[in-house]
mmCIF file of the C-alpha atoms, coordinates in Angstrom:
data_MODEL
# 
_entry.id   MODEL 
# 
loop_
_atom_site.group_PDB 
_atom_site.id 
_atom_site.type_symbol 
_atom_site.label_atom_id 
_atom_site.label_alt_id 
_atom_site.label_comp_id 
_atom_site.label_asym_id 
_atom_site.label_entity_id 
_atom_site.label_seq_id 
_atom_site.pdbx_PDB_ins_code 
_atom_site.Cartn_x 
_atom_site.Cartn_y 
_atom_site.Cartn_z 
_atom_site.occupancy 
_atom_site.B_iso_or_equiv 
_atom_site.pdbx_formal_charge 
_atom_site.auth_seq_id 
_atom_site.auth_comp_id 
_atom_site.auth_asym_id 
_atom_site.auth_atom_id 
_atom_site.pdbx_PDB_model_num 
ATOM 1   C CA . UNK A 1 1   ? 78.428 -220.378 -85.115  1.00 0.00 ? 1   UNK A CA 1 
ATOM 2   C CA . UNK A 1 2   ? 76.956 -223.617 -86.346  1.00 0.00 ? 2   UNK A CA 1 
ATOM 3   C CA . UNK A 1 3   ? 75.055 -223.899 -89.031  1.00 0.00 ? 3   UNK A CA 1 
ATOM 4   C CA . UNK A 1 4   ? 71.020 -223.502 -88.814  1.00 0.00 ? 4   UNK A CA 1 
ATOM 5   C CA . UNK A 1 5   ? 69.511 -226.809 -89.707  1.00 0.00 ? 5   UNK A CA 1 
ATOM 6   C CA . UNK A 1 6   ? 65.570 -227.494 -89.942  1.00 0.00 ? 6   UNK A CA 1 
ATOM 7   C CA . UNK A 1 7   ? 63.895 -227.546 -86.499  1.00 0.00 ? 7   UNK A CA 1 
ATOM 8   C CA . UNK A 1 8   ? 60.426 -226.446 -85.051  1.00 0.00 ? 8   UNK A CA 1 
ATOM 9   C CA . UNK A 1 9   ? 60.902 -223.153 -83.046  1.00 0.00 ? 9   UNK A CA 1 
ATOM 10  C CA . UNK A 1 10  ? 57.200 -222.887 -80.999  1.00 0.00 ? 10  UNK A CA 1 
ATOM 11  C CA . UNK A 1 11  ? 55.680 -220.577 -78.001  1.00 0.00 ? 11  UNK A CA 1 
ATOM 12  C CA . UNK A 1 12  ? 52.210 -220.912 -76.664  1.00 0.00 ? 12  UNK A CA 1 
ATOM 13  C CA . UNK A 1 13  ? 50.331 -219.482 -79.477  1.00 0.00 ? 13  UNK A CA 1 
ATOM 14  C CA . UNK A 1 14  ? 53.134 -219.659 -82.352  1.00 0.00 ? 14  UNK A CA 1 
ATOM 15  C CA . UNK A 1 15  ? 55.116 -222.044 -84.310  1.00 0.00 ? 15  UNK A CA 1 
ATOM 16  C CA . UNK A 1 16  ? 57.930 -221.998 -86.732  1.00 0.00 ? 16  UNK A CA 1 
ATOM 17  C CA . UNK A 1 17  ? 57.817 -225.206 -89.020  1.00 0.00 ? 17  UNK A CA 1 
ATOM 18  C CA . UNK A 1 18  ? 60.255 -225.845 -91.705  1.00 0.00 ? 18  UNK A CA 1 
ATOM 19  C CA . UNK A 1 19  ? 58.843 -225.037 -95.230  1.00 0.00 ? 19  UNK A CA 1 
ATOM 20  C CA . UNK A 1 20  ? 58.465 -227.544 -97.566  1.00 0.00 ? 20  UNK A CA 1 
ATOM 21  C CA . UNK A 1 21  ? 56.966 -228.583 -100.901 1.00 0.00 ? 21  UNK A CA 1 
ATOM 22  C CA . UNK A 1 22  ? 53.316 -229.304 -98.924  1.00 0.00 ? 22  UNK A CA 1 
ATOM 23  C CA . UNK A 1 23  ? 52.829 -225.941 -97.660  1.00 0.00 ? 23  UNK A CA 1 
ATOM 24  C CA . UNK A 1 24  ? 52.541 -224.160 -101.053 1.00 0.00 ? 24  UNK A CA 1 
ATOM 25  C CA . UNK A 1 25  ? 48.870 -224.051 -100.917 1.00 0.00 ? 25  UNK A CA 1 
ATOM 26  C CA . UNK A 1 26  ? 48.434 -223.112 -97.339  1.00 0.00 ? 26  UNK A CA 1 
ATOM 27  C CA . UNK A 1 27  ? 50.920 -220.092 -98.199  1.00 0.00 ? 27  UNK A CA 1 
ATOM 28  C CA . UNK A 1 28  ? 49.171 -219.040 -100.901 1.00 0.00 ? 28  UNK A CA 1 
ATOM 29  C CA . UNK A 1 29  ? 45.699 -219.077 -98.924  1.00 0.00 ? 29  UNK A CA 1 
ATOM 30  C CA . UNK A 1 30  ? 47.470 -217.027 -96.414  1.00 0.00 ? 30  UNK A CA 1 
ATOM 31  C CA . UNK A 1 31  ? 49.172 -214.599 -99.190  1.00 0.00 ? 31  UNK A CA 1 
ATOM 32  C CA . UNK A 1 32  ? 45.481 -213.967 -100.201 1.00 0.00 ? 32  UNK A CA 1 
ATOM 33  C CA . UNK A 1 33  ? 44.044 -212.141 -96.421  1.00 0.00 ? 33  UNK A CA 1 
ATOM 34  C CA . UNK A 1 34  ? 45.063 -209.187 -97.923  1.00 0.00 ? 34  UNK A CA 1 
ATOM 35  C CA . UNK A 1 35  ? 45.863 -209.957 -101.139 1.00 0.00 ? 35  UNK A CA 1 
ATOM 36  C CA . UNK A 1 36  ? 49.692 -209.152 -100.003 1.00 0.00 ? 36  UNK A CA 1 
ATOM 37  C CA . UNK A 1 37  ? 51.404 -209.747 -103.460 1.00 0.00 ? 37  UNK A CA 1 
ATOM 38  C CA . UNK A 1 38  ? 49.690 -205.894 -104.812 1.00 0.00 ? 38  UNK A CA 1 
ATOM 39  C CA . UNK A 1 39  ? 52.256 -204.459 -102.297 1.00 0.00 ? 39  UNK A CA 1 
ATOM 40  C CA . UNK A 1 40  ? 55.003 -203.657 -104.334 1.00 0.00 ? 40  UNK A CA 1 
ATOM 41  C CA . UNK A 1 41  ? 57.529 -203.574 -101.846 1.00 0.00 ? 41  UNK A CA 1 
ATOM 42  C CA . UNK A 1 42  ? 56.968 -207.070 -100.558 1.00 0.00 ? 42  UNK A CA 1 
ATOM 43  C CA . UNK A 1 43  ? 57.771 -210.055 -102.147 1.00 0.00 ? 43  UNK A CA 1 
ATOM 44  C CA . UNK A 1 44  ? 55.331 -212.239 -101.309 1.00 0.00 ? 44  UNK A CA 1 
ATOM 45  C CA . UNK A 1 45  ? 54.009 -214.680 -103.659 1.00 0.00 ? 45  UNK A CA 1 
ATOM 46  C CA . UNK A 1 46  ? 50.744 -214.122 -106.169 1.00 0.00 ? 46  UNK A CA 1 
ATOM 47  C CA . UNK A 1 47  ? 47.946 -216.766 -106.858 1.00 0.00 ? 47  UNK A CA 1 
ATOM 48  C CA . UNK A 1 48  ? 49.582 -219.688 -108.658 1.00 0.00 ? 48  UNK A CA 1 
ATOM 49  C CA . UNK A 1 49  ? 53.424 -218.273 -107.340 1.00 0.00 ? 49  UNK A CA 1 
ATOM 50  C CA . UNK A 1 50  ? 53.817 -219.886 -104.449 1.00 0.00 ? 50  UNK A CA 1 
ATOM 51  C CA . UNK A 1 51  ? 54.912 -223.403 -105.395 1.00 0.00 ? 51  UNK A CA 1 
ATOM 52  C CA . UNK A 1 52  ? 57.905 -221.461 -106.887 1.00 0.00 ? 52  UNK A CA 1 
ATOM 53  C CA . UNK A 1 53  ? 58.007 -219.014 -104.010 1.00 0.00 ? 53  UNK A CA 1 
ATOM 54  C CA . UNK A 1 54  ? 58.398 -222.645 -101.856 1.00 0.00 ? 54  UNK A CA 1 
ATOM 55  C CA . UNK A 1 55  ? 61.486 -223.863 -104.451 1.00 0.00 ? 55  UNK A CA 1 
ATOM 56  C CA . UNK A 1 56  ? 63.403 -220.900 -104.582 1.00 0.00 ? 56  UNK A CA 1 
ATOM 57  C CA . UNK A 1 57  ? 63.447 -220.774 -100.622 1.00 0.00 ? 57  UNK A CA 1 
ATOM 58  C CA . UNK A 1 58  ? 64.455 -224.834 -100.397 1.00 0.00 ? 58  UNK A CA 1 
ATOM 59  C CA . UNK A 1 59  ? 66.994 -224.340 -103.296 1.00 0.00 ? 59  UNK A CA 1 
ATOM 60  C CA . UNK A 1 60  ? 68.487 -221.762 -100.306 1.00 0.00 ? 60  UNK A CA 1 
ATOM 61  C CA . UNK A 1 61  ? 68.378 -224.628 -97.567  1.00 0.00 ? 61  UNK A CA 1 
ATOM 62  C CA . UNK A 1 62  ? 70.219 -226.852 -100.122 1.00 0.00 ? 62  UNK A CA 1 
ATOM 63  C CA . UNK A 1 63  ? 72.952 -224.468 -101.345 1.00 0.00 ? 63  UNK A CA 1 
ATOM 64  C CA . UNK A 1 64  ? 73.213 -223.649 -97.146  1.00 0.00 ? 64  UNK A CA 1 
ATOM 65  C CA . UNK A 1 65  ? 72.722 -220.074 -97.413  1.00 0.00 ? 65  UNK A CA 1 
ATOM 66  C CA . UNK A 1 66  ? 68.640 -220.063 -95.804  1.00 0.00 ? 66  UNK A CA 1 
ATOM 67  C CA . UNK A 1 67  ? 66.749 -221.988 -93.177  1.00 0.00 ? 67  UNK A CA 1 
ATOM 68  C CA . UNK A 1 68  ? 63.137 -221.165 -94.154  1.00 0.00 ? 68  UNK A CA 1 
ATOM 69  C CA . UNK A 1 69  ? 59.900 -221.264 -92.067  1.00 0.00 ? 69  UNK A CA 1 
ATOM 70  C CA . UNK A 1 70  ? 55.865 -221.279 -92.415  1.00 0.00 ? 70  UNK A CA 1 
ATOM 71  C CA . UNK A 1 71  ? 54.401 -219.830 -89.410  1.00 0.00 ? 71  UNK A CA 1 
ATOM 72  C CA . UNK A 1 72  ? 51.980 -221.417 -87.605  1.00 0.00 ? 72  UNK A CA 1 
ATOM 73  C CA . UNK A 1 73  ? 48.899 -220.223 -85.168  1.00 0.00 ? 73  UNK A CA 1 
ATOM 74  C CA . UNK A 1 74  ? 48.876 -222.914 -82.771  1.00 0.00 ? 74  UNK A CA 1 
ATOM 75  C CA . UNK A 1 75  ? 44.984 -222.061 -81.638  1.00 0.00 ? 75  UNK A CA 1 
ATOM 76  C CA . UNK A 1 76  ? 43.841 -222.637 -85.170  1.00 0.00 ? 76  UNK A CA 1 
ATOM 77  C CA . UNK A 1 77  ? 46.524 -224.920 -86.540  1.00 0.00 ? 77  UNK A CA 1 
ATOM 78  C CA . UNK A 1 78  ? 46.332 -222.256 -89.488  1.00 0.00 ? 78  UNK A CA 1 
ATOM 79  C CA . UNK A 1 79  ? 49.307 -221.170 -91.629  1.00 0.00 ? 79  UNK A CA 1 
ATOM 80  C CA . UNK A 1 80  ? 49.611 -217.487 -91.680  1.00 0.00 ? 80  UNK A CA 1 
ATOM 81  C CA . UNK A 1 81  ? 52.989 -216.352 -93.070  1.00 0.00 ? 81  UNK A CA 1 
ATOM 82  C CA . UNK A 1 82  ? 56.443 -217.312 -93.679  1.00 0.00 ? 82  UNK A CA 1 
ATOM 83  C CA . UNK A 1 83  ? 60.045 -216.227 -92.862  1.00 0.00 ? 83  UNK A CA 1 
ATOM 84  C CA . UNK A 1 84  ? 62.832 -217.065 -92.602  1.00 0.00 ? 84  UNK A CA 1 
ATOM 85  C CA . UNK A 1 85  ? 66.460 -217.145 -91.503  1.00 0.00 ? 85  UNK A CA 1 
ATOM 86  C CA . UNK A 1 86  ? 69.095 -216.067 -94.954  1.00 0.00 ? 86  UNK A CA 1 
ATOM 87  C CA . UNK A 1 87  ? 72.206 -214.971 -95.772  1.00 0.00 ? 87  UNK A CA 1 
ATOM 88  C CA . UNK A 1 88  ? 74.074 -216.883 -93.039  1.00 0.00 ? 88  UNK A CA 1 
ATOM 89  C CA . UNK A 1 89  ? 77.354 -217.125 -92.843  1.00 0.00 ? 89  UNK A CA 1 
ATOM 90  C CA . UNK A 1 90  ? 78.809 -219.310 -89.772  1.00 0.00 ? 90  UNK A CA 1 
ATOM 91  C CA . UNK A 1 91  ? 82.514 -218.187 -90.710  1.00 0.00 ? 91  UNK A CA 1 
ATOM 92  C CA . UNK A 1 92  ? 81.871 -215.175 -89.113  1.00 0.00 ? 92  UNK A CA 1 
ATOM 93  C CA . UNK A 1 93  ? 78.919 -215.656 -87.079  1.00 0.00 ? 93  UNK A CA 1 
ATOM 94  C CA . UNK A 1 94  ? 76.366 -214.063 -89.084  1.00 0.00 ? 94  UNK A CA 1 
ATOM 95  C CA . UNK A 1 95  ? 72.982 -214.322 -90.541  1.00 0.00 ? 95  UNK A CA 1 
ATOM 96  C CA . UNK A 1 96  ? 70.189 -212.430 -91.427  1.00 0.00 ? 96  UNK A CA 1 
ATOM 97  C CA . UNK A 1 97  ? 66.082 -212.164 -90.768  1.00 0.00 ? 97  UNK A CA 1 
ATOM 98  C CA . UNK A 1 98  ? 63.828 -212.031 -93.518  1.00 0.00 ? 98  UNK A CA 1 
ATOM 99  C CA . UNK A 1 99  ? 61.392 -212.953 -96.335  1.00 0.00 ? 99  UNK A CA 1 
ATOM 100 C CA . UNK A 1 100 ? 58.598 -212.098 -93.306  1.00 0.00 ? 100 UNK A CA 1 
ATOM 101 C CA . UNK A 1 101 ? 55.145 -211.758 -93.953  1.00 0.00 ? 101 UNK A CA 1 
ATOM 102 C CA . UNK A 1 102 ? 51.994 -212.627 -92.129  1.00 0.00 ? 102 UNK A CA 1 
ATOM 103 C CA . UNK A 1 103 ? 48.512 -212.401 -93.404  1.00 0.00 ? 103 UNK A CA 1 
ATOM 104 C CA . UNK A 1 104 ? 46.406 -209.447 -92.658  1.00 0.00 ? 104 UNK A CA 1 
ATOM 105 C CA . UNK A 1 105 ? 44.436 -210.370 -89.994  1.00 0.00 ? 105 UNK A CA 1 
ATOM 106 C CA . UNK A 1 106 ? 47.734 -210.987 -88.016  1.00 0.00 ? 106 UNK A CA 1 
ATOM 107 C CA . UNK A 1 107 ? 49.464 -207.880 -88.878  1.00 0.00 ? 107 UNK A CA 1 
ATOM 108 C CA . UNK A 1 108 ? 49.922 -205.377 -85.869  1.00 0.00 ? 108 UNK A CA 1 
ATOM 109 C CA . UNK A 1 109 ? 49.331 -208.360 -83.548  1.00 0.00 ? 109 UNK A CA 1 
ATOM 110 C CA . UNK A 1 110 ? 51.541 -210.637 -81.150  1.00 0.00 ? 110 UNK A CA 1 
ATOM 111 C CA . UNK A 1 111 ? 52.749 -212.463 -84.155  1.00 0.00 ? 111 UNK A CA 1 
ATOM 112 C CA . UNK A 1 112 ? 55.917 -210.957 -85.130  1.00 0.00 ? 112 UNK A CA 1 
ATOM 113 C CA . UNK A 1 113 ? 57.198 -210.192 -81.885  1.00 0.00 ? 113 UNK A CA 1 
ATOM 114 C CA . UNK A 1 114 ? 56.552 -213.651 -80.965  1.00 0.00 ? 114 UNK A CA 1 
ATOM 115 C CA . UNK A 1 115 ? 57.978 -214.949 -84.054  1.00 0.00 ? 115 UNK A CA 1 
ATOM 116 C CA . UNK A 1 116 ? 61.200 -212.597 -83.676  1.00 0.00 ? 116 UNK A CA 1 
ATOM 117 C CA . UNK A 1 117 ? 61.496 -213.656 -79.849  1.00 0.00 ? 117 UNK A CA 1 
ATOM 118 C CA . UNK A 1 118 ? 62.041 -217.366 -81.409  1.00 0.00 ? 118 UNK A CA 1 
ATOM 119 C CA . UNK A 1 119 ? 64.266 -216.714 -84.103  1.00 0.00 ? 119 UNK A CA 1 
ATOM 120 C CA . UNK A 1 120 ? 66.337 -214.609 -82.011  1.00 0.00 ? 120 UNK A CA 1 
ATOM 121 C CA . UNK A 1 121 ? 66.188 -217.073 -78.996  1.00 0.00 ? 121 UNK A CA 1 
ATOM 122 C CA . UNK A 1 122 ? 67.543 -219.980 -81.877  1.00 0.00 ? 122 UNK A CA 1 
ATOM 123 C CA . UNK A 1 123 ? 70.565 -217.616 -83.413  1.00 0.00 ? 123 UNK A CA 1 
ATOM 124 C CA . UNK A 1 124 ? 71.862 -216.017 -80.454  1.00 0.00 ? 124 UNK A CA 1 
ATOM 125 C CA . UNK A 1 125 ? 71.699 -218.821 -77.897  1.00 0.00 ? 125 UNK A CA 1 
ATOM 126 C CA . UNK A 1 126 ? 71.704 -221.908 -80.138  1.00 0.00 ? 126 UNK A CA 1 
ATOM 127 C CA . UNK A 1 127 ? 73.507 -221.357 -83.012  1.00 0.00 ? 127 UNK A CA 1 
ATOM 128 C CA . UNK A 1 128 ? 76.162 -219.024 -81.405  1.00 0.00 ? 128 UNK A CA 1 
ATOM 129 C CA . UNK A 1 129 ? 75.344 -215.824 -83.759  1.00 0.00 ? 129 UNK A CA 1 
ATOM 130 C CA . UNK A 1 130 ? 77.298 -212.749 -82.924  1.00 0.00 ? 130 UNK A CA 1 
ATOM 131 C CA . UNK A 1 131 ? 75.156 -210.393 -84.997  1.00 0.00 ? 131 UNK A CA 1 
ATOM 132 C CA . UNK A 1 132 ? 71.608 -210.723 -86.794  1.00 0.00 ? 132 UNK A CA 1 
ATOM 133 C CA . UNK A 1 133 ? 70.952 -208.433 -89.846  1.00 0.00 ? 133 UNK A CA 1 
ATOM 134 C CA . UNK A 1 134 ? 67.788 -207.306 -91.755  1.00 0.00 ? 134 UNK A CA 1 
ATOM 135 C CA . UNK A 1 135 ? 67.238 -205.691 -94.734  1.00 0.00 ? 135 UNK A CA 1 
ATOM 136 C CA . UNK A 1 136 ? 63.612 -203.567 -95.774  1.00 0.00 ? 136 UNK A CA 1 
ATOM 137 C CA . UNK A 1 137 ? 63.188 -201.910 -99.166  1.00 0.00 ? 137 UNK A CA 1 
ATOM 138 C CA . UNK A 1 138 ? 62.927 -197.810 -98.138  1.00 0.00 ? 138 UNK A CA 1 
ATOM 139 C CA . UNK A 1 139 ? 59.426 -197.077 -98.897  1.00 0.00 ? 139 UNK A CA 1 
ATOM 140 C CA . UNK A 1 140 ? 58.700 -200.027 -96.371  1.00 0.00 ? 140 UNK A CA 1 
ATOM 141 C CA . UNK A 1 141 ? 57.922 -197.585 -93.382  1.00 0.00 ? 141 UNK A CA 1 
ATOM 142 C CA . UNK A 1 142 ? 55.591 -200.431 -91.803  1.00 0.00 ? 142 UNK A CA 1 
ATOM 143 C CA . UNK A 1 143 ? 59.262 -202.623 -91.675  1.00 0.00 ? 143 UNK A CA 1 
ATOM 144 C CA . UNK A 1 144 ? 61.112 -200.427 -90.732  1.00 0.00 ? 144 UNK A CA 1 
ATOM 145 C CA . UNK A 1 145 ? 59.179 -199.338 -87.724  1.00 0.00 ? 145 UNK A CA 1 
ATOM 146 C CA . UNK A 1 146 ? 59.346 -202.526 -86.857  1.00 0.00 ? 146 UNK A CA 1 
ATOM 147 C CA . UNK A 1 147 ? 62.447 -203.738 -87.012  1.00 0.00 ? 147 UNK A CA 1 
ATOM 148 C CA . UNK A 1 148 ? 63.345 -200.665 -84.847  1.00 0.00 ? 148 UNK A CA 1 
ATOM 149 C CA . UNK A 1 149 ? 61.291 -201.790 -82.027  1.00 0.00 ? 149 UNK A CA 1 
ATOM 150 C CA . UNK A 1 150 ? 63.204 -205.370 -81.984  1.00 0.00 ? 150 UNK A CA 1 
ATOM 151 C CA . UNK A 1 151 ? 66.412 -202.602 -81.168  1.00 0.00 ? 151 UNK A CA 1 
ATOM 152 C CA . UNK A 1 152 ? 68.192 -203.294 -84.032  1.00 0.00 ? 152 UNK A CA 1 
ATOM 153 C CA . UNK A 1 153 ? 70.597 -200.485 -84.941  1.00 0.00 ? 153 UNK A CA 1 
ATOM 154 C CA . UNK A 1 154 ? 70.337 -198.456 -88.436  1.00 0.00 ? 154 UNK A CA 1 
ATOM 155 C CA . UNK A 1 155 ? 73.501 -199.650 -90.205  1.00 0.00 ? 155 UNK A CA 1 
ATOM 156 C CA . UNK A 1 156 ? 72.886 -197.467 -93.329  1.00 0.00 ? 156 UNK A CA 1 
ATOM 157 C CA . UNK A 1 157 ? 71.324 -197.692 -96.767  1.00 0.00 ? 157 UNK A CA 1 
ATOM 158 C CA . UNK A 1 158 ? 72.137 -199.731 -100.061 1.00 0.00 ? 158 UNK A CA 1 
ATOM 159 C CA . UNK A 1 159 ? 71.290 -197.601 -102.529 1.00 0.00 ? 159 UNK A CA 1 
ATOM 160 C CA . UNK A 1 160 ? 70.510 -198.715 -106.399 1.00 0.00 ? 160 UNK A CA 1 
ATOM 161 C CA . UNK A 1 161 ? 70.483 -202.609 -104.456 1.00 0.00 ? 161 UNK A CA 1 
ATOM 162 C CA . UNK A 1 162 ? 67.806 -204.924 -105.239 1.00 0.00 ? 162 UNK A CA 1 
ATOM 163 C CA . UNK A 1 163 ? 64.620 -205.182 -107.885 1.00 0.00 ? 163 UNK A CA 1 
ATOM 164 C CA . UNK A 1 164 ? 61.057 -204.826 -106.997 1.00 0.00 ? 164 UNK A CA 1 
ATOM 165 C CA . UNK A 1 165 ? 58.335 -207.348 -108.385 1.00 0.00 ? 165 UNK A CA 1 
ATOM 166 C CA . UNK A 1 166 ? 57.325 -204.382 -110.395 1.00 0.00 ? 166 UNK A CA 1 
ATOM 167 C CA . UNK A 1 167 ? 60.824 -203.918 -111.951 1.00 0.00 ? 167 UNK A CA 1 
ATOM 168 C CA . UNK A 1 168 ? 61.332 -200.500 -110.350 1.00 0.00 ? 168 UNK A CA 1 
ATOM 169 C CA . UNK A 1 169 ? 64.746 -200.606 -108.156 1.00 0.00 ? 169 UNK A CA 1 
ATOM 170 C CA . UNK A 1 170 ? 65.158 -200.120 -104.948 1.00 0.00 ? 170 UNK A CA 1 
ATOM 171 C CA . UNK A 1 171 ? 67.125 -198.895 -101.677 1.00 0.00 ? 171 UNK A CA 1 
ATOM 172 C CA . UNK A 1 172 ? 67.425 -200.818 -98.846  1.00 0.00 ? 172 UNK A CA 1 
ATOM 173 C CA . UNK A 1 173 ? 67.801 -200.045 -95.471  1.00 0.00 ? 173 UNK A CA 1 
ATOM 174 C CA . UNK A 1 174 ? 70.130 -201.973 -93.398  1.00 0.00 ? 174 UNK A CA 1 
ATOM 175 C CA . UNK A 1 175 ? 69.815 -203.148 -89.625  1.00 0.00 ? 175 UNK A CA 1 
ATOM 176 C CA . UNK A 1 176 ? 71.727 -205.164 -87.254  1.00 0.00 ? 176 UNK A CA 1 
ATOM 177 C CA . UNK A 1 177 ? 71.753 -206.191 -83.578  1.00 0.00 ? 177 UNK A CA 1 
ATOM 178 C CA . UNK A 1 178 ? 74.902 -207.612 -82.209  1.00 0.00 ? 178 UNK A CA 1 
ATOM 179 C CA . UNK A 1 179 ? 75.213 -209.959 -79.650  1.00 0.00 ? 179 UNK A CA 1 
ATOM 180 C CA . UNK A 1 180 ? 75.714 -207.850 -76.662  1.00 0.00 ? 180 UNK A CA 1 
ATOM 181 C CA . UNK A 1 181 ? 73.112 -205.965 -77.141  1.00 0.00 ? 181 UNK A CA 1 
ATOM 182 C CA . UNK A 1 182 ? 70.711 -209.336 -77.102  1.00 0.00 ? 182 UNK A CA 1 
ATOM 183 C CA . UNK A 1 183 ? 69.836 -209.775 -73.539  1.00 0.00 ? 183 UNK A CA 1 
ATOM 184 C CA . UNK A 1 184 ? 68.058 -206.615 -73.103  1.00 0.00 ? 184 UNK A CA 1 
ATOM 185 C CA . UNK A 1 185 ? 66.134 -206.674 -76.469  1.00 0.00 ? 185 UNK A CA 1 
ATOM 186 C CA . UNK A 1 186 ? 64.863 -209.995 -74.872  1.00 0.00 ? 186 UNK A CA 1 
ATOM 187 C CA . UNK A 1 187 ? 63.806 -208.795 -71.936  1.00 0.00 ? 187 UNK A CA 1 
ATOM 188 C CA . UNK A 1 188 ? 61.990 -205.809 -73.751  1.00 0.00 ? 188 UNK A CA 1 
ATOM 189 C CA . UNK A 1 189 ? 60.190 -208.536 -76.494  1.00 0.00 ? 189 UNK A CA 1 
ATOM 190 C CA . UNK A 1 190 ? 59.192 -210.533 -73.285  1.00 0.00 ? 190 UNK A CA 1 
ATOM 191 C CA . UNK A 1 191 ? 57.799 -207.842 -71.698  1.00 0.00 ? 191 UNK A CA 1 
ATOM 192 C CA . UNK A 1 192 ? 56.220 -206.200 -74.910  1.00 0.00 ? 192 UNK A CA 1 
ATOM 193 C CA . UNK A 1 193 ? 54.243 -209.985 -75.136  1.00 0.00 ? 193 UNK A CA 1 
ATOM 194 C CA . UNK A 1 194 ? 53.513 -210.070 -71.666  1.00 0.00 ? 194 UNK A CA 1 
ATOM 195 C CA . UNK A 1 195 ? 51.881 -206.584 -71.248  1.00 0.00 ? 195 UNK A CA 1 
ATOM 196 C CA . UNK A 1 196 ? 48.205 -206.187 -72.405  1.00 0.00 ? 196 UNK A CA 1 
ATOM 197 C CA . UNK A 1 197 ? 47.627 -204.712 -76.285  1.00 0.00 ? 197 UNK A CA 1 
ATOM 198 C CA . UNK A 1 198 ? 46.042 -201.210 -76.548  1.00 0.00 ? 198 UNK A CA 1 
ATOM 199 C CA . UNK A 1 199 ? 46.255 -200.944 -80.023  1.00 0.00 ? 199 UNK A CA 1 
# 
């Protein structure tokens, strides 16, 4: 696999921009449709939390273990959320999807499949992944529910794994999807953005 390196993944109505020190404020504004840092099983960053938020993730991109993202809507040139790629490991082909949040007002939208539909797209048929992992805390439901309609298979759960902003401990629940499995997943996320919403 080679090793992610900053690029600009984009569709029609979406693009993934490298994060950097400038976008602190603009992730903060978007952190606040919603006020997404009260959700205790999120890490998303609080008011005045963000330029660290933005450090921590390019400290990752330094030491070669994260490729981080803001996500863009293209219509209104806005920033709504981040992710990001982590946990990569090219000796075996590997990396993982996460750090993902969107404001609000694009939650339950075209958003994330679109964004997943790119990231996928970049680690299975540029980079050479074999398999791409998440990870949700267990009282995500909203996550997990998601990540299931990607196709991603259950792996199992962590248990006693990672802290919570609000120092509780949690479980985490582990996906995957492999590489054979990628071609129809992408046919199902194209079709999923191609069909009209009802929800």
């Amino acid at each position: 696999m080679r090793a992610p390196e900053p690029c600009a993944l984009e569709s029609e109505r979406v693009r993934l921009e490298p994060m950097s020190g400038d976008h602190a404020s603009a992730l903060e504004a978007a952190a606040s449709d919603g006020e997404l840092w009260k959700l205790r099983i999120t890490s998303v960053p609080g008011p005045g939390e963000a330029p660290a938020y933005v450090a921590t993730a390019l400290t990752g991109l330094r030491d070669g273990h994260m490729l981080p993202f803001v996500v863009r809507d293209r219509p209104s040139g806005k920033i709504i959320g981040s992710t990001r790629y982590h946990d990569i490991v090219p000796a075996i082909d590997r990396l993982e999807i996460g750090y993902t949040w969107y404001g609000k007002s694009w939650q339950r939208s075209h958003v994330n499949t679109t964004c997943k539909l790119l990231l996928l797209t970049h680690a299975f048929e540029s980079l050479g992944a074999r398999l791409v992992g998440w990870r949700t805390d267990n009282y995500n439901f909203a996550s997990q529910r998601a990540i299931e309609r990607l196709g991603a298979r259950k792996d199992g759960v962590l248990r006693h794994h990672a802290s919570r902003r609000d120092g509780t401990v949690r479980d985490t629940v582990m996906y995957s999807l492999a590489a054979g499995e990628w071609p129809e997943v992408k046919a199902q996320l194209q079709y999923l953005l191609a069909k009209p919403r009802t929800d």
